[in-house]
N, C-alpha and C positions, 0 to 999 in steps of 0.2 A: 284677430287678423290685423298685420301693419296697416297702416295708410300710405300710402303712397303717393305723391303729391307730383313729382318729377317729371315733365312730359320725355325730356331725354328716355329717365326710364321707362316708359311708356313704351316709348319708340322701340327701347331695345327688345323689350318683352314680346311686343307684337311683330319684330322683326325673327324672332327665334320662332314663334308659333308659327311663319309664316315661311321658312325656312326649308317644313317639312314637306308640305303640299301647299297650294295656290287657295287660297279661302277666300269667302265672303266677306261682304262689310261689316254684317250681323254676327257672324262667327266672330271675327277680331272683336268687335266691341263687347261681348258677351264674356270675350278671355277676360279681356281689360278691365271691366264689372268683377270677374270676378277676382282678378286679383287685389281690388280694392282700390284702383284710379278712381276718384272722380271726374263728374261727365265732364267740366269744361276740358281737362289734360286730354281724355279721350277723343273728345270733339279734335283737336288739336294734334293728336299725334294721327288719327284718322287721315286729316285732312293732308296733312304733311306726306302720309303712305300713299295718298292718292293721286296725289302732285305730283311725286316720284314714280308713278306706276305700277308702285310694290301693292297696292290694292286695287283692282279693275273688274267689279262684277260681271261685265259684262263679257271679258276673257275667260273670267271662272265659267261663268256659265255653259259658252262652248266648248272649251278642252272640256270640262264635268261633262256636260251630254253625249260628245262623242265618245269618250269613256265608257261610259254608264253602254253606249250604244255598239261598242265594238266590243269590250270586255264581259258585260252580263249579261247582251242580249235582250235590253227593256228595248219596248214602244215609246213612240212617242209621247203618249198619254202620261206615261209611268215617270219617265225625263220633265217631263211639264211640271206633274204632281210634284213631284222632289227638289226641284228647281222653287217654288211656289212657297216649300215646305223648309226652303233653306232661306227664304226672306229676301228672292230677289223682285226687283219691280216687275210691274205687268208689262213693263214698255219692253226689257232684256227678254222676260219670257217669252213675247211674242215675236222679236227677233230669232229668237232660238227654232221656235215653231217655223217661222216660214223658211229656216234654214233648211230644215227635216221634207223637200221632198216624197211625193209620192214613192218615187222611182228606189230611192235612198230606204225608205221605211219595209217597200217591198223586199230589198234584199237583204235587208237586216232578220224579215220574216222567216224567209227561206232558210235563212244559216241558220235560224233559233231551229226550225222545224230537223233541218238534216238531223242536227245536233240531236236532238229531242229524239226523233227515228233509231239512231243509233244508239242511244242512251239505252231505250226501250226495246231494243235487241229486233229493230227490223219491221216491215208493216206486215207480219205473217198470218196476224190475225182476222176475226172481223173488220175491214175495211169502214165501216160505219160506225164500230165502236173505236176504233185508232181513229179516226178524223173528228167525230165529240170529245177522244181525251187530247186531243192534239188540240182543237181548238180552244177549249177551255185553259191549256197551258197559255195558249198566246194571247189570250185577252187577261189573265194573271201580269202578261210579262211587259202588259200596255200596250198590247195592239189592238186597232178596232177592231169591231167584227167585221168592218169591208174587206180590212187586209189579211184579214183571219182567213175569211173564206175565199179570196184571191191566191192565198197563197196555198191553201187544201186542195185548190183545182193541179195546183204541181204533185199532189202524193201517188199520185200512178205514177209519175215518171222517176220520183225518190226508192219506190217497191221497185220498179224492175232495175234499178242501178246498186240497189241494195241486196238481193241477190247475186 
């Protein structure tokens, strides 16, 4: 593997990687590692993307959550873990969390469940077995069980609109 010594190049490398999607501090540095920078250049080209605001965890984090939250349909819980599991600090993450609303996680609930109802062709079945498979989906997709069963008290009104 070369070495590379360059913080310029540095720079350039973690500005192409960075180009593609908005990343972490830990993602960049882990590119950088692996292309063979050593830490002080990385230290350095780090600090320089950060000063310039081409690296901001704490941006990634919420565009990433609302993502994760409009696109896949995770919980909270599920945005936390992954957030956690991407190496950002406890202070961003809890910022993130107290962004995530009640009211905001409840109708994120709802759309997973529509979604999920219609996936599975309608609530025509046992009532009590669709609301144990419904909720086990939503506690998979990071939701509590409050807002699990918060939001199964809505499946009588999804069955007759589904219909």
């Amino acid at each position: 593997m070369r070495r590379c010594l360059d913080k310029t190049e540095a720079i350039k490398t973690a500005l192409r990687y960075l180009s593609y999607k908005d990343r972490t501090t830990q993602e960049v540095v882990k590119k950088l590692q692996d292309k063979g920078f050593g830490d002080g250049i990385i230290e350095e080209a780090v600090s320089y993307l950060t000063n310039l605001n081409y690296l901001n965890d704490t941006r990634f984090a919420f565009h990433w959550a609302d993502s994760m939250d409009r696109n896949k349909n995770w919980g909270k819980k599920k945005i936390l873990k992954r957030l956690a599991e991407k190496g950002l600090s406890i202070s961003i993450i809890n910022k993130v969390e107290e962004a995530f609303d009640e009211s905001r996680e409840l109708f994120s609930a709802k759309r997973l469940l529509r979604k999920w109802i219609k996936k599975n062709g309608g609530v025509t079945k046992d009532l009590k077995k669709v609301k144990a498979s419904a909720y086990r989906h939503m506690i998979t997709r990071g939701f509590t069980p409050r807002v699990a069963l918060e939001t199964l008290k809505d499946i009588h009104a999804e069955r007759d609109t589904d219909r």
